[in-house]
N, C-alpha and C positions, 0 to 999 in steps of 0.2 A: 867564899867566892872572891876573886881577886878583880879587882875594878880597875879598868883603865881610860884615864880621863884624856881627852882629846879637844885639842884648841884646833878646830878647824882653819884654813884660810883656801887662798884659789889657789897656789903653787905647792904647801906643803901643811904638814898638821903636824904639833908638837902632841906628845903623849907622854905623861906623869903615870906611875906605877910601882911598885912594891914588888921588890924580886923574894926571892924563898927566901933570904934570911930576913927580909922584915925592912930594908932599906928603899930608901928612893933612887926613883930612878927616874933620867928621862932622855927620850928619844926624840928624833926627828923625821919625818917619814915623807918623800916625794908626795903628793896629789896625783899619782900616776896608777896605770890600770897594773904594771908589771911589780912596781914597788909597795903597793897596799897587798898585791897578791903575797909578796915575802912577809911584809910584816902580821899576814892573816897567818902562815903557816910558823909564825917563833909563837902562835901565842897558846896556852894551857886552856885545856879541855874545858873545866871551870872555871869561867870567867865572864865580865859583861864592860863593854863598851860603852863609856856614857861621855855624851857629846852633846857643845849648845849647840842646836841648829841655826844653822846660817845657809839657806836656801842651798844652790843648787850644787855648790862647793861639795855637801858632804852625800852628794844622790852615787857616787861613785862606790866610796866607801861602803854606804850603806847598801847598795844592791849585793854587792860583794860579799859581805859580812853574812847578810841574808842566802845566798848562793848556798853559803857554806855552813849555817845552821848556828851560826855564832849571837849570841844575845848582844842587841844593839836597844841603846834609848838614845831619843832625840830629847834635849831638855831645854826649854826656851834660857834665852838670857836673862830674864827679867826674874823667874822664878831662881836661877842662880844666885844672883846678885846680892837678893833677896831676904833667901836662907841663909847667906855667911858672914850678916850683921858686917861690920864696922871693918872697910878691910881698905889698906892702903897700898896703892905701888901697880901698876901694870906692865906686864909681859906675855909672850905669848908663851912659855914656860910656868911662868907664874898662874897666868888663865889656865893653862892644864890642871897644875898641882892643885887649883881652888875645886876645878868640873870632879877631879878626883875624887877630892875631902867632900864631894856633896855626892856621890855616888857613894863613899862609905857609909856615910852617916847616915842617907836616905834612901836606905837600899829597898825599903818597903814599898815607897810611892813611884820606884821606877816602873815603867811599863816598855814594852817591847814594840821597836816601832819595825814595821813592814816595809817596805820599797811594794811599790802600788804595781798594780797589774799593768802590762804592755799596752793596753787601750787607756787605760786611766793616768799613765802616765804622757802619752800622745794627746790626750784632752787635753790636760794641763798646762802645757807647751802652746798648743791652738788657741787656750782659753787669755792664756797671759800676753798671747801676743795680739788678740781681737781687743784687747781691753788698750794695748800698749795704742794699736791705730785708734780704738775711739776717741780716746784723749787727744791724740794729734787734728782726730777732723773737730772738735770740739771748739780747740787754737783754732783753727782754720776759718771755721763758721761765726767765732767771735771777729774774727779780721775781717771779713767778707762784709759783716751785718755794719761795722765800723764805716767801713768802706763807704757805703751809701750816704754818709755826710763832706765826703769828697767832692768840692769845688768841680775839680780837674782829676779824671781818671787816666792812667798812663795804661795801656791797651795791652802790652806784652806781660805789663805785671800783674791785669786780671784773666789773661786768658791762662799764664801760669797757674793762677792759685784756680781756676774752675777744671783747669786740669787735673791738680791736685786733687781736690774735693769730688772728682769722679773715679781716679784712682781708687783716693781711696774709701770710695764708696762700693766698689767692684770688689776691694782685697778685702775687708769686711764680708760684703756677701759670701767671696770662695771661703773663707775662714770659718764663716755660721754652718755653710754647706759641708765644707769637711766635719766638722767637730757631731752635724748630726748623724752622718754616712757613719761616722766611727759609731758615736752611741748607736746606731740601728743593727751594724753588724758583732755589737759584742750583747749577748743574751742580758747578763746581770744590770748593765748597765740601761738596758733598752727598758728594760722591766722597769726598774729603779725609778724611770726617767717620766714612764709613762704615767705608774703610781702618783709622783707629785705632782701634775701637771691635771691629772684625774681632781685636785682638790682647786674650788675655784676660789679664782685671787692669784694662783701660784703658776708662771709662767716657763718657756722654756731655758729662756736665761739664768732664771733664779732657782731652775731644778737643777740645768748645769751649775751652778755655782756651790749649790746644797753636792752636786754630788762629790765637786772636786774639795771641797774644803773639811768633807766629813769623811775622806777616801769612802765614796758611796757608800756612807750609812755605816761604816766598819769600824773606825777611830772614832768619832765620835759616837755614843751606842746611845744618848736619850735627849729627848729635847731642851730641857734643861742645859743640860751642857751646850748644846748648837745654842741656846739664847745666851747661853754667858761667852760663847765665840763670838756672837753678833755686838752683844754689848745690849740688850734688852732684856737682861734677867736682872727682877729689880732683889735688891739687898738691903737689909735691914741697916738702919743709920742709929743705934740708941747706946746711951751710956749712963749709967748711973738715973739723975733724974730727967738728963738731957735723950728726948726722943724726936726724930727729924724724920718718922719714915721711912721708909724706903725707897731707893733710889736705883737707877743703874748706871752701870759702871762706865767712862771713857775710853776704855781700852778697847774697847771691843772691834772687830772687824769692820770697817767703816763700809767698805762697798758691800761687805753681805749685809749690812744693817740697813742699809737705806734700800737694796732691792727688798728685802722684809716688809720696809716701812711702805713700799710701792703696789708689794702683796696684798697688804692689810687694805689701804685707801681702795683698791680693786675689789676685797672682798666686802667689805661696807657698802657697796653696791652692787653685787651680782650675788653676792653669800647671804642667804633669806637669816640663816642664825646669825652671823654677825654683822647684818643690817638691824635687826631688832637688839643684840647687845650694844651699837653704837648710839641707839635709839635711846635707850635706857640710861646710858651713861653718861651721853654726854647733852641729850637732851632734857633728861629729867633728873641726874644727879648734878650734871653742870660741871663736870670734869673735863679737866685741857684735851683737847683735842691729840696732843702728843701721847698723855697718858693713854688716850683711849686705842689709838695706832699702835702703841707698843704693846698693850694686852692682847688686842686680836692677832699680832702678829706671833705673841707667845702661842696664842689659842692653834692656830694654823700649823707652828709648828708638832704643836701636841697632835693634833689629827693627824699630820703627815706622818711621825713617826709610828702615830700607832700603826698606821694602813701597811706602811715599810713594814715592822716587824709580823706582821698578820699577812704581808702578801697578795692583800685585797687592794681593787680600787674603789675610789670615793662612793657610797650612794647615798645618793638627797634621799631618797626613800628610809635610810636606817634610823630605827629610833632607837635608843641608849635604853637596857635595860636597868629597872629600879636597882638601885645599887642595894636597897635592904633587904630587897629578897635573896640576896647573897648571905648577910647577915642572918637570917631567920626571924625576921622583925615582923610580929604580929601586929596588923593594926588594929585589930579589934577591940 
């Protein structure tokens, strides 16, 4: 299979590659819809495109690529960098020729990345830009609240910022209202939506958030994985005689971790089972309160996916059948 590594940017993408006799090569190729079009029709049947993702720079390429049935992987920076040990000099030729050498070498852990459906990619856009205003009225409400130890208020400069702060309390609202009109009118989505929101603790923000960031339940396929996106799948810390635990990782997605961590505190009091497992843990084993948040918040995700892949929504009524009688495990 012939690999070809691509250093993304916003105007153009360099691309590193191996022509028939075995030599390198490299191009450069406009960010453009007519010119990605030419460089999809020079390229051989067998072959795979492997690219660090850098947001929305390469949605062009990759719808494209996808159009046309061409194998594309999106490969983070960090996993790049990573695998190619000890390496000096930067270029955006050079960054090609590395995405390359890591698509040769690791051609097993590639996977195939999709361009998301036409509703799921309209959420996305809605979802980044509800998030870009909250942060703005956030500044705004910190000013406001500031305000109140003002001696002397100047009149033009609060009825400005209360104009603001109703703006954009309005563009927020149309923002929530479009983003649920869309999940209502696309089926998979509306299902998807209803399911996690069926488990309680798990609200409508944080199912949209699960849905965009797992492309609804498809990219990411098991909870495990969603808690080590979140950055609450704990990992073992031990070496030789030195054992520390386990822990989890920084890396994790900060905003879906903390809507997680908002799920969990919700379900500790409305979730009869993980009121009584917080009950347990952190009142009678005396465990951090952190720990105990981030378990239930594993916990939830585990329910949520199973109901996803089952189809079902939540019922407090279900009780777990004995796992030994699977087994064949006589008690007698």
């Amino acid at each position: 299979m012939q690999i070809y590594g691509i250093d993304l940017a916003s105007q153009k993408f360099d691309v590193s590659f191996r022509d028939s006799d075995g030599k390198l090569r490299n191009l450069v190729v406009k960010n453009s819809h007519i010119q990605i079009e030419k460089f999809l029709d020079r390229l051989p049947d067998d072959c795979r495109l492997v690219a660090e993702y850098t947001g929305v720079y390469g949605d062009l390429l990759l719808k494209l690529a996808c159009i046309r049935g061409i194998r594309i992987s999106y490969v983070s920076g960090y996993e790049i960098k990573h695998c190619m040990g000890l390496v000096r000099g930067k270029s955006d030729p050079i960054d090609a020729s590395r995405i390359r050498e890591y698509g040769e070498r690791y051609q097993d852990r590639l996977e195939d990345t999709r361009f998301p459906s036409e509703s799921l990619y309209a959420l996305r856009e809605l979802y980044a830009t509800r998030r870009l205003l909250v942060e703005q009225r956030k500044q705004l409400q910190t000013v406001l609240k500031s305000d109140l130890n003002r001696p002397d208020k100047n009149q033009t400069a609060q009825r400005v910022k209360s104009d603001m702060m109703a703006m954009l309390d309005a563009q927020i609202k149309s923002l929530e209202e479009e983003m649920q009109r869309l999940i209502a009118d696309d089926e998979d989505l509306s299902k998807t939506s209803a399911i996690a929101q069926s488990v309680p603790g798990i609200g409508p923000v944080t199912a949209t958030e699960l849905i965009i960031k797992t492309d609804n339940f498809t990219r990411v396929r098991t909870a495990k994985k969603c808690a080590t996106l979140a950055g609450i799948a704990p990992f073992p810390n031990a070496t030789g005689k030195s054992d520390k635990g386990s822990h989890v990782s920084n890396m994790g997605d900060k905003q879906l971790k903390s809507l997680l961590f908002m799920c969990a505190s919700s379900a500790i009091v409305h979730f009869e089972k993980m009121r009584i497992y917080k009950m347990k843990k952190y009142d009678v084993e005396h465990k951090h309160i952190f720990v105990v948040l981030n378990n239930v918040a594993n916990r939830l995700l585990k329910i949520l996916y199973a109901l996803v892949k089952s189809g079902k929504m939540y019922d407090p009524l279900y009780v777990q059948r004995d796992p030994r009688l699977k087994l064949g495990v006589n008690n007698n």
